[in-house]
C-alpha positions as a Python dict, from the first residue, in 0.01 Angstrom:
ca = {
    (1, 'X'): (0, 0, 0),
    (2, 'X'): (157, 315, 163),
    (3, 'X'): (-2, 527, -154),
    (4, 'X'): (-338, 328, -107),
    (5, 'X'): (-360, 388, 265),
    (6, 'X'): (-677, 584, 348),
    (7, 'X'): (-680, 929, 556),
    (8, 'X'): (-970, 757, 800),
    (9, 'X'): (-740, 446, 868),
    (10, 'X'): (-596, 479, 1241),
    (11, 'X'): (-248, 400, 1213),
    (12, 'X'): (-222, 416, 1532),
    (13, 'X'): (-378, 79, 1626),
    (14, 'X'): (-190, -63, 1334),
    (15, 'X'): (111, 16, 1492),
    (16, 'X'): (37, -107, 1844),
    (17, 'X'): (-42, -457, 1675),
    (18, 'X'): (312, -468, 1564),
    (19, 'X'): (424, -310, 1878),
    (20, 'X'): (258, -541, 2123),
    (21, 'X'): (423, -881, 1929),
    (22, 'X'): (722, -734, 1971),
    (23, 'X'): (767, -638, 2271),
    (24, 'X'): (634, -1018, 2308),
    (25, 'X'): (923, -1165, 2109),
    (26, 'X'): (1184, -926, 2315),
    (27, 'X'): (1024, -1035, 2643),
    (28, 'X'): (1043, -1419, 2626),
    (29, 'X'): (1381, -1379, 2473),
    (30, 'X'): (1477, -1167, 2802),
    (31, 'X'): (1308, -1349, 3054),
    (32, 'X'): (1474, -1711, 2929),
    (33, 'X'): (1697, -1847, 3141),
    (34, 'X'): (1864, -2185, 2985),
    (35, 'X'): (2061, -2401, 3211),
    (36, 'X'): (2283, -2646, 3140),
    (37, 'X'): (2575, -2868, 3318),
    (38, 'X'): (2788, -3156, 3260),
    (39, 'X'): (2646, -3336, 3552),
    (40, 'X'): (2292, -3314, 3450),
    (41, 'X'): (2163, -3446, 3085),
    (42, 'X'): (1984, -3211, 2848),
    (43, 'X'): (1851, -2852, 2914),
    (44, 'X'): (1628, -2709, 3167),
    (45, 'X'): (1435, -2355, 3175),
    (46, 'X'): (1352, -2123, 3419),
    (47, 'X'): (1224, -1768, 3424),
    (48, 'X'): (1418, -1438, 3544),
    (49, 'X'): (1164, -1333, 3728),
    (50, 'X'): (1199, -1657, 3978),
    (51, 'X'): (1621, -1589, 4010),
    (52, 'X'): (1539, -1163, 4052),
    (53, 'X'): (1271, -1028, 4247),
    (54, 'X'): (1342, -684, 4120),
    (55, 'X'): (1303, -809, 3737),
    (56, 'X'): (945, -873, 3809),
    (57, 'X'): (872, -511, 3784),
    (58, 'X'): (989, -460, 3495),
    (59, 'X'): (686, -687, 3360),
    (60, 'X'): (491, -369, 3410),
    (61, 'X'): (635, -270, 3100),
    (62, 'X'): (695, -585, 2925),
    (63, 'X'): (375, -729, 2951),
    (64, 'X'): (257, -558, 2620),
    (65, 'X'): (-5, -870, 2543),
    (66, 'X'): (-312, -656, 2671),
    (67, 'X'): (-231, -410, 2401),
    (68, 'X'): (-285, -670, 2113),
    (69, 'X'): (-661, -753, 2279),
    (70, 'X'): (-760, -384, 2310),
    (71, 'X'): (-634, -317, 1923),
    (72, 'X'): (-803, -653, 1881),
    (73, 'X'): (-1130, -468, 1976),
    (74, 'X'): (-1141, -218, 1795),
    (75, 'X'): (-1002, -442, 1475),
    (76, 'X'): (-1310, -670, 1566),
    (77, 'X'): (-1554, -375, 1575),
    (78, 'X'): (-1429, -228, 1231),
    (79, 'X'): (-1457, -590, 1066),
    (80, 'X'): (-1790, -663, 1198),
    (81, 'X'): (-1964, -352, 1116),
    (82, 'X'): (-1844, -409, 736),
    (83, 'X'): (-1962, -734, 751),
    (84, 'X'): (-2288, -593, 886),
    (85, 'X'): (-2305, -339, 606),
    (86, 'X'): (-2190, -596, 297),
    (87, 'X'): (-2436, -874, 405),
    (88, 'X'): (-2179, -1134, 577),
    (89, 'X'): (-2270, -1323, 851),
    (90, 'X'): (-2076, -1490, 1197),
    (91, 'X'): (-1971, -1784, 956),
    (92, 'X'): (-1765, -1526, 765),
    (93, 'X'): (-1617, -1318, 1064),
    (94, 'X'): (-1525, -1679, 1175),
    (95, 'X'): (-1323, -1791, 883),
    (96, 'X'): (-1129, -1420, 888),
    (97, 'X'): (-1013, -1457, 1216),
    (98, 'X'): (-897, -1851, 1159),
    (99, 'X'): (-785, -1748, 839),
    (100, 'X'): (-552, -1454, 1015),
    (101, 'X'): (-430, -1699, 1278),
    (102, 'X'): (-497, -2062, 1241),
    (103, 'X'): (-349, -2069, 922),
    (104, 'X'): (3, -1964, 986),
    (105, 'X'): (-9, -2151, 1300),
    (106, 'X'): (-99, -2488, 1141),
    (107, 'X'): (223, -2464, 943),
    (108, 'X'): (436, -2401, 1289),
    (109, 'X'): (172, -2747, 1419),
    (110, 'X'): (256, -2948, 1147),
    (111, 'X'): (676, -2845, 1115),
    (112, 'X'): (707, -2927, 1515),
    (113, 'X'): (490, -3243, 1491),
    (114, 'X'): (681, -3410, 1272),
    (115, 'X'): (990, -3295, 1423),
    (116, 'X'): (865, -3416, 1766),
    (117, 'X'): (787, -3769, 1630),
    (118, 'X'): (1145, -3784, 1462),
    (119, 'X'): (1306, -3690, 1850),
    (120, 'X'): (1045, -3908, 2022),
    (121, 'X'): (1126, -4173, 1792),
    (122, 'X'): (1536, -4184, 1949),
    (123, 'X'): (1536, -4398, 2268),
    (124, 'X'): (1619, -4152, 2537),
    (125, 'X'): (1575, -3805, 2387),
    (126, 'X'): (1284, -3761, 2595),
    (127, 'X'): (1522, -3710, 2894),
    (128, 'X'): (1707, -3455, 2696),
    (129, 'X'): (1490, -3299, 2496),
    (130, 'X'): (1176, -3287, 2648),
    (131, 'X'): (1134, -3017, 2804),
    (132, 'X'): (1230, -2803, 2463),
    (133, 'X'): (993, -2979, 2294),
    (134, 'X'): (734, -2899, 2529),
    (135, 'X'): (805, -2516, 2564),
    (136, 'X'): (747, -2479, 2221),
    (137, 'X'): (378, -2464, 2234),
    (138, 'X'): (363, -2255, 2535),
    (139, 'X'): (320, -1961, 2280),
    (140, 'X'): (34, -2118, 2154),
    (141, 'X'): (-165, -2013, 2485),
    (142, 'X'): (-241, -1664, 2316),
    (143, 'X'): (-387, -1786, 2006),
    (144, 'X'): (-638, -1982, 2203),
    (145, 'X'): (-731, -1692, 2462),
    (146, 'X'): (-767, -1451, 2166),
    (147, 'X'): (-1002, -1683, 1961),
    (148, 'X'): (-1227, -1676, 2277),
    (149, 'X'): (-1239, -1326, 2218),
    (150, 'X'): (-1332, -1346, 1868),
    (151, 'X'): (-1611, -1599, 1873),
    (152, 'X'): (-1798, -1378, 2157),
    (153, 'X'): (-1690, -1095, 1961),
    (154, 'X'): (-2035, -1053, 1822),
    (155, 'X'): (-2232, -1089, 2122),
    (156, 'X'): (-2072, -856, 2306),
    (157, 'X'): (-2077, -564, 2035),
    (158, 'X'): (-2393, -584, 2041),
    (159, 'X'): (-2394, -577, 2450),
    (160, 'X'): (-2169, -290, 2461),
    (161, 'X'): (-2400, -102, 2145),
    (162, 'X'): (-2709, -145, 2355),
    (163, 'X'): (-2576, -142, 2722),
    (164, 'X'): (-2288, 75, 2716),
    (165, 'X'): (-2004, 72, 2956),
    (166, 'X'): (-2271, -161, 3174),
    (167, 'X'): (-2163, -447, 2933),
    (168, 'X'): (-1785, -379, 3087),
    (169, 'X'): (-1929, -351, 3436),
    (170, 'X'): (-2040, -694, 3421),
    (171, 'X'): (-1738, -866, 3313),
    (172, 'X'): (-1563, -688, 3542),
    (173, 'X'): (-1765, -790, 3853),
    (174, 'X'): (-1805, -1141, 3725),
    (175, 'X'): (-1402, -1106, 3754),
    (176, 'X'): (-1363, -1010, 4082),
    (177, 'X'): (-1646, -1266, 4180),
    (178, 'X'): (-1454, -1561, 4091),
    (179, 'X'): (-1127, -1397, 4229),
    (180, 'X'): (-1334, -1398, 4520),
    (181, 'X'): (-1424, -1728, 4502),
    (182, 'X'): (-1128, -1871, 4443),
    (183, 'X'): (-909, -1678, 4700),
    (184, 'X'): (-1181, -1613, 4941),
    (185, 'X'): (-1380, -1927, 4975),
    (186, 'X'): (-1128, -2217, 4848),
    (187, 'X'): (-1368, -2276, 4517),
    (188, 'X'): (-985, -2359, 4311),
    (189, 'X'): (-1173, -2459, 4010),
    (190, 'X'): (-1337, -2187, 3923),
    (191, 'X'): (-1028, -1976, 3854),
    (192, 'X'): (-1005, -2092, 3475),
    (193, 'X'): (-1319, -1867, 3408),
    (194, 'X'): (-1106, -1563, 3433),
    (195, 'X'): (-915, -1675, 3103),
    (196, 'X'): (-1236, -1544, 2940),
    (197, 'X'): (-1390, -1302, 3159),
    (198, 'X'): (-1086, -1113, 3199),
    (199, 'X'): (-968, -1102, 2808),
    (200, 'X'): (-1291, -1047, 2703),
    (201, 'X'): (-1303, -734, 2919),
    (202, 'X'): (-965, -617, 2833),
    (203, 'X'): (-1118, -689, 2449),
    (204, 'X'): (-1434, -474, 2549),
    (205, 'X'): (-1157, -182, 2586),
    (206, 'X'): (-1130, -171, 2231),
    (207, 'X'): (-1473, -138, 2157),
    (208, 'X'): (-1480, 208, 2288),
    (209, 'X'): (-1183, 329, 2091),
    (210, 'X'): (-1319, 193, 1792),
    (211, 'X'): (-1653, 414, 1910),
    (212, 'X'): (-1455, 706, 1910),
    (213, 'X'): (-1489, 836, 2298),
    (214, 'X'): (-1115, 944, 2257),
    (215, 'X'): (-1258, 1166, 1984),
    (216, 'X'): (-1539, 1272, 2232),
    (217, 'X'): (-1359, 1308, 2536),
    (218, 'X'): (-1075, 1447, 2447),
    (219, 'X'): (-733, 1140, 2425),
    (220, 'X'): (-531, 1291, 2687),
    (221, 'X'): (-834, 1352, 2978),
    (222, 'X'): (-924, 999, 2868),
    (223, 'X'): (-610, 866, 2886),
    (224, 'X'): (-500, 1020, 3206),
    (225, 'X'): (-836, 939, 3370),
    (226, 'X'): (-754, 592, 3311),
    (227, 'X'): (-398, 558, 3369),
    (228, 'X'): (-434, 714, 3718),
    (229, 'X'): (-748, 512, 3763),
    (230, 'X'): (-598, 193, 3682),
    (231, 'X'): (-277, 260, 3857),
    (232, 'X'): (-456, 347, 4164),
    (233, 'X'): (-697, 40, 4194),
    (234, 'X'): (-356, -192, 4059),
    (235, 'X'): (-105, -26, 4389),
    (236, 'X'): (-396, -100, 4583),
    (237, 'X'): (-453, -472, 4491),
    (238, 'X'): (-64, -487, 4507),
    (239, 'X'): (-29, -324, 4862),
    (240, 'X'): (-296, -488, 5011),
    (241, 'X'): (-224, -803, 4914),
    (242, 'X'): (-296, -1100, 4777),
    (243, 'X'): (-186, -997, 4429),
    (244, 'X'): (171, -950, 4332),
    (245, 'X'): (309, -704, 4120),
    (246, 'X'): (489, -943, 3823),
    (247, 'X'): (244, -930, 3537),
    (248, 'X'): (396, -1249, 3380),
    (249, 'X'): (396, -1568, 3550),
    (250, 'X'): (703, -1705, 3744),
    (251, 'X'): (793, -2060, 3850),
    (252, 'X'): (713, -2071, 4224),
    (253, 'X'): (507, -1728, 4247),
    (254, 'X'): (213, -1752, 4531),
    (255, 'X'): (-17, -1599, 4311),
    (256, 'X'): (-45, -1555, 3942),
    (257, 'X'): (-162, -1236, 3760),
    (258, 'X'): (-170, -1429, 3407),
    (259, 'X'): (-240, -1812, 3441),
    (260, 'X'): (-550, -1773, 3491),
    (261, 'X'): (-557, -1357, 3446),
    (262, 'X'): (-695, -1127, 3810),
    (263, 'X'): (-833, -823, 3842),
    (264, 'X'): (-478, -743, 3898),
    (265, 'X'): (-395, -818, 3501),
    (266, 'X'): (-748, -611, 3425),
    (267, 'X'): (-655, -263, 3616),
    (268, 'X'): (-278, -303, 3492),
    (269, 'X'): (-450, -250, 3135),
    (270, 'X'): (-677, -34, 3190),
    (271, 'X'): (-379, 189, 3285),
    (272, 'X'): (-162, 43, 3007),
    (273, 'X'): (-440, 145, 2765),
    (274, 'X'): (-466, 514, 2918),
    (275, 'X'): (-65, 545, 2867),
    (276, 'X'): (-95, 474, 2529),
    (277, 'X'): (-362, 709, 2466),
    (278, 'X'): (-151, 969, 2614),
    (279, 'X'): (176, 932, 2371),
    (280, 'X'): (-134, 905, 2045),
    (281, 'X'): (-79, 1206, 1921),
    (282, 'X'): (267, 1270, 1935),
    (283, 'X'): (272, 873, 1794),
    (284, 'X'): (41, 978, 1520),
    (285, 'X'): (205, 1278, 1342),
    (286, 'X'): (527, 1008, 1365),
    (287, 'X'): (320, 744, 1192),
    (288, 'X'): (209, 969, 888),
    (289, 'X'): (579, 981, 831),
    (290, 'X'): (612, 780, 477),
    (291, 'X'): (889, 514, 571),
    (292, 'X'): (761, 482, 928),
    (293, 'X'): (416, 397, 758),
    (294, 'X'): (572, 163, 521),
    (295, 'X'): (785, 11, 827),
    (296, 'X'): (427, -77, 977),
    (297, 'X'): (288, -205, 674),
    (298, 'X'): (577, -445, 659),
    (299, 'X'): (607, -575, 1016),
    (300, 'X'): (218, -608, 997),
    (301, 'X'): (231, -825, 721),
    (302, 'X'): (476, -1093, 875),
    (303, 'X'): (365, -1026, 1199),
    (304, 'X'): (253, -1378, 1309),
    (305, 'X'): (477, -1552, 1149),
    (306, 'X'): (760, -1367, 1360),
    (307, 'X'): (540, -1439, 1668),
    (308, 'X'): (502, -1819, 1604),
    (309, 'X'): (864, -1892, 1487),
    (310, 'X'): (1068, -1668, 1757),
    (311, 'X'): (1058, -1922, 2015),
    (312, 'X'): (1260, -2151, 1762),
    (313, 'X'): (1459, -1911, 1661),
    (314, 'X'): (1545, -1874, 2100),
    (315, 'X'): (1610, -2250, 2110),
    (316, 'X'): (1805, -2245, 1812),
    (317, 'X'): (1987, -1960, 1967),
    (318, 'X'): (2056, -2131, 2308),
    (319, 'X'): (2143, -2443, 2135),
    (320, 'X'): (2420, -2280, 1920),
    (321, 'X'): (2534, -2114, 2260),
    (322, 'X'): (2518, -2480, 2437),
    (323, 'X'): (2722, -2634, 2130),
    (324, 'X'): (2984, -2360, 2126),
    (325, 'X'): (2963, -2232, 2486),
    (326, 'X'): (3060, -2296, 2857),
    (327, 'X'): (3047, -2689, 2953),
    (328, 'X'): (2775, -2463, 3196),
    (329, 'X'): (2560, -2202, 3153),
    (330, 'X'): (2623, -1932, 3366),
    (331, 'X'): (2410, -1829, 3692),
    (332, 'X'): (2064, -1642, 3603),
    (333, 'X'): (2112, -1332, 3694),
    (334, 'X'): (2480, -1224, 3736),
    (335, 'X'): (2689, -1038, 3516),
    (336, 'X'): (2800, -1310, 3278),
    (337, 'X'): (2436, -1427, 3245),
    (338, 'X'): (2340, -1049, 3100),
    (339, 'X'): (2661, -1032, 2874),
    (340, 'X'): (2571, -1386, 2707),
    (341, 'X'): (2225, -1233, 2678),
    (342, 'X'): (2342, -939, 2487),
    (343, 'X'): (2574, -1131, 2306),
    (344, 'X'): (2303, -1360, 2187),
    (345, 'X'): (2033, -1157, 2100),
    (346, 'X'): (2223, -1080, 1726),
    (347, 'X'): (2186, -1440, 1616),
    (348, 'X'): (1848, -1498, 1798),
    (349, 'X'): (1777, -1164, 1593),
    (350, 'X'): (1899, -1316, 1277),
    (351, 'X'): (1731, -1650, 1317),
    (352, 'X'): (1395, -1453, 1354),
    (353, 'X'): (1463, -1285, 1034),
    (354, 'X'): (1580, -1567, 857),
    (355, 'X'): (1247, -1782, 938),
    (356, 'X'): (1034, -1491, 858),
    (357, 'X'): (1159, -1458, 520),
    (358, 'X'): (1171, -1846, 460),
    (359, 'X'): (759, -1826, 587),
    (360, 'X'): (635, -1512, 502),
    (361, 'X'): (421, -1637, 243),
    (362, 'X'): (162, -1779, 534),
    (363, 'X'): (92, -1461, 660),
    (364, 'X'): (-106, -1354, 364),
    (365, 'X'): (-455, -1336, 440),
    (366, 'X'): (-565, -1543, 113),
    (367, 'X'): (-827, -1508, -167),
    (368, 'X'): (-1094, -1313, -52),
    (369, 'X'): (-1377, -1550, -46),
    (370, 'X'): (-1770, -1468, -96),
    (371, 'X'): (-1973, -1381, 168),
    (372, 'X'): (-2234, -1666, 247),
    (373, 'X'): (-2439, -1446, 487),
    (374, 'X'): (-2625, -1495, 755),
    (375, 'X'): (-2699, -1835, 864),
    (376, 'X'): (-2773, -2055, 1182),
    (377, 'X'): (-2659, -2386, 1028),
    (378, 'X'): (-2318, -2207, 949),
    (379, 'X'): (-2281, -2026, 1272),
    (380, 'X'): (-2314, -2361, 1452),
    (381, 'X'): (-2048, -2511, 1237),
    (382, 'X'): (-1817, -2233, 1226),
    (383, 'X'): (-1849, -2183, 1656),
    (384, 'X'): (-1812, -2597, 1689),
    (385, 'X'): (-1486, -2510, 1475),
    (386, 'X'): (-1353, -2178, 1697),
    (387, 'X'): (-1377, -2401, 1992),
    (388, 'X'): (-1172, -2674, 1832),
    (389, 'X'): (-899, -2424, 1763),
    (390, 'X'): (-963, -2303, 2129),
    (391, 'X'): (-917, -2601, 2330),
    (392, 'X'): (-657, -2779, 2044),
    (393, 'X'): (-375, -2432, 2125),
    (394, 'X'): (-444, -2408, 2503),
    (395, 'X'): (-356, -2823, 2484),
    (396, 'X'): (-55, -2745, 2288),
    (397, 'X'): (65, -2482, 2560),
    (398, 'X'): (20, -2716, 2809),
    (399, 'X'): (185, -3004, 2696),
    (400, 'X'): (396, -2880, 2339),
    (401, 'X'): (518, -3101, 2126),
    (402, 'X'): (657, -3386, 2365),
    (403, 'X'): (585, -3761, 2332),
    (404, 'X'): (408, -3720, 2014),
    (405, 'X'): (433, -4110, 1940),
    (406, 'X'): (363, -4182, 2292),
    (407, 'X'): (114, -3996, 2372),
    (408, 'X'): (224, -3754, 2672),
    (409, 'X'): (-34, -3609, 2820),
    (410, 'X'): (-103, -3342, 3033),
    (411, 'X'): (-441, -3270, 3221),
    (412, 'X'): (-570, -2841, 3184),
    (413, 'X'): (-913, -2780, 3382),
    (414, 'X'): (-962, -3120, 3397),
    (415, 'X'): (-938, -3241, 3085),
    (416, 'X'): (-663, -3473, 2935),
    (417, 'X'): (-456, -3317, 2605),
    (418, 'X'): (-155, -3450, 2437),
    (419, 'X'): (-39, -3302, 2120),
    (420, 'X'): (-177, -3538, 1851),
    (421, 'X'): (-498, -3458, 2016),
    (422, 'X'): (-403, -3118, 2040),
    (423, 'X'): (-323, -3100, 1700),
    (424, 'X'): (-652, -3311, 1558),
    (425, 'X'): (-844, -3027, 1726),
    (426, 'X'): (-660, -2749, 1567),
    (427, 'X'): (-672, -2935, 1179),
    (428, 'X'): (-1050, -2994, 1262),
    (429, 'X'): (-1126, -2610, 1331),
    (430, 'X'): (-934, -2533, 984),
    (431, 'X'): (-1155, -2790, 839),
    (432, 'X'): (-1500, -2688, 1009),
    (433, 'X'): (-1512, -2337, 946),
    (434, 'X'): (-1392, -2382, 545),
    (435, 'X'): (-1731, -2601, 596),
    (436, 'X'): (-1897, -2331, 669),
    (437, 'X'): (-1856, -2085, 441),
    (438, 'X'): (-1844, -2341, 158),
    (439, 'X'): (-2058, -2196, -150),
    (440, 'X'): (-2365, -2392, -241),
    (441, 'X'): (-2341, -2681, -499),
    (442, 'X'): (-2578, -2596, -783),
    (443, 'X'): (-2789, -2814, -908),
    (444, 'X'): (-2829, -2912, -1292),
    (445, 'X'): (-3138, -2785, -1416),
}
């Protein structure tokens, strides 16, 4: 594959992907706090950033996940216009992106269903094990935002081919309209429309790139245009209140930047994205190195399945520490708490490595199937299934993997989800979207 790579590919936004879903795993594994005492039953979790007020700006470089939308963009754009070009149709951009990311997660769905039954099915595990049950699908969340993105992904190429950067305008002032609403006028509910406007602007980002204006403009004016830019407008939102400056949501936070995403979360990427074109060319002539390359190649390729699986491999990791540890966990935050967390990233490292070798094999993207074209019957079908997937992952970061045989249930913008509906939604996307790209039957003549 390294041999087979063409000159025009940007390795560059290959290498971000990777990036981005690491910096992910790294994150969660250093923001976990896992407490436990001898007077209490079970575990309970809680976030660094609620224990240290200082951690929280350190989010402004952990929060990588805007990177993965803006590559996401640009990924989008490229697959599109050879769809365009080859005579494929929304059905068959549909099933790619399900394909890329339904199917590894449906494995992770199924493994932590069953699992969930088999501790729901002990009297009085829920007391002990819920709550790890139910953090398990938080990482779900992402899968469900970024589908969003993909099923308008279309419809707002073609915005931004005909319209420009007025296409980005708009999202953006539809964002800071319902900020406005929400903090300004009391209207609470209509804060969950900023889980779409907000990605899909961030995921407009990419468009450009993918247009080449870093080619135009020139990748370091660009990029420091919009790092200072975005910086600017994010210190001002910051110092002027309302919005904090943690870019990853907190227990007990006043305001949150990511659930549902602000214009806060929007300028923090827009300078995010302007850094990153400023290290691109020192990045690049790195990446044509031949084992860096290859190192890309590889990570790409098992990519998800690391993402999906390193939460496990965490609560593995804290439950080894729990069996063999302290009777209690020590304090968030002090100087024992950061030595167990060094000392226990080499098995959570291990465990992550371990399950990515056992799984690998549902990364791969599959046969290539035929292209059934355009179609309005398939589109239908195929967008019916997209939403499935949508609403079936943001249920299973609400409410996990707890009280699978008794139906827990948690309520997200109204709407009740437990995880066997959750997980009927998800099964039924997989299901609707192979629909639509099914071949034709052919008749006997």
């Amino acid at each position: 594959m390294v041999d087979a790579t063409p000159a025009s590919r940007d390795r560059y936004a290959d290498f971000l992907r990777v990036a981005s879903l690491i910096g992910v795993m790294i994150g969660h594994f250093l923001m976990a706090v896992v407490v436990w005492s001898p007077a209490v039953p079970g575990v309970s979790f809680t976030n660094i950033l609620a224990i240290e007020p200082l951690t929280r700006w350190a989010t402004l470089a952990l929060q990588v996940m805007p990177v993965f939308f803006v590559v996401g963009g640009f990924a989008h754009a490229a697959t599109l216009d050879s769809l365009a070009r080859n005579g494929g149709g929304y059905a068959d951009f549909v099933i790619s992106r399900i394909t890329r990311l339904v199917r590894p997660a449906l494995v992770y769905i199924g493994t932590w269903m069953v699992l969930g039954a088999v501790v729901d099915a002990i009297p009085g595990t829920d007391e002990r094990f819920g709550a790890v049950l139910q953090i398990l699908g938080q990482l779900l969340w992402f899968i469900g935002i970024y589908l969003i993105a993909a099923a308008f992904a279309p419809l707002l190429l073609r915005a931004h081919r005909r319209f420009g950067i007025r296409a980005l305008v708009a999202l953006v002032v539809a964002i800071v309209a319902v900020d406005a609403a929400r903090l300004a006028l009391g209207v609470e509910p209509v804060k969950w429309l900023n889980f779409a406007f907000v990605w899909l602007a961030i995921h407009q980002l990419g468009y450009f790139y993918a247009d080449g204006v870093a080619h135009r403009v020139g990748a370091r004016r660009l990029g420091a245009w919009m790092l200072v830019g975005g910086a600017l407008v994010l210190a001002a939102l910051v110092g002027l209140g309302p919005y904090g400056v943690a870019m990853v949501s907190y227990e007990g936070e006043e305001l949150s930047n990511l659930a549902p995403p602000t214009i806060a979360l929007f300028a923090f990427a827009v300078a995010q994205a302007g850094a990153l074109l400023l290290a691109r060319e020192g990045l690049g002539v790195w990446l044509s190195r031949r084992r860096v390359w290859a190192g890309v190649i590889v990570g790409g390729s098992v990519a998800m399945t690391a993402f999906l699986w390193h939460f496990t491999a965490l609560v593995a990791a804290y439950g080894l520490a729990w069996w063999l540890g302290p009777e209690t966990s020590p304090a968030g935050g002090s100087a024992q708490w950061w030595l167990s967390k060094a000392l226990l990233f080499v098995p959570f490292a291990a465990l992550v490595g371990g399950l990515v070798w056992g799984l690998r094999r549902f990364d791969r993207a599959g046969r290539r199937r035929p292209l059934v074209g355009p179609s309005t019957g398939r589109a239908l079908v195929a967008a019916v299934g997209v939403a499935c997937a949508v609403v079936g992952m943001i249920g299973f970061a609400a409410v996990g993997f707890r009280g699978v045989l008794h139906l827990y249930t948690v309520t997200v913008a109204g709407v009740p989800l437990s995880a066997v509906a959750s997980a009927v939604l998800v099964f039924a996307s997989a299901t609707l979207t192979a629909i639509a790209v099914r071949a034709p039957s052919r008749s006997s003549t």
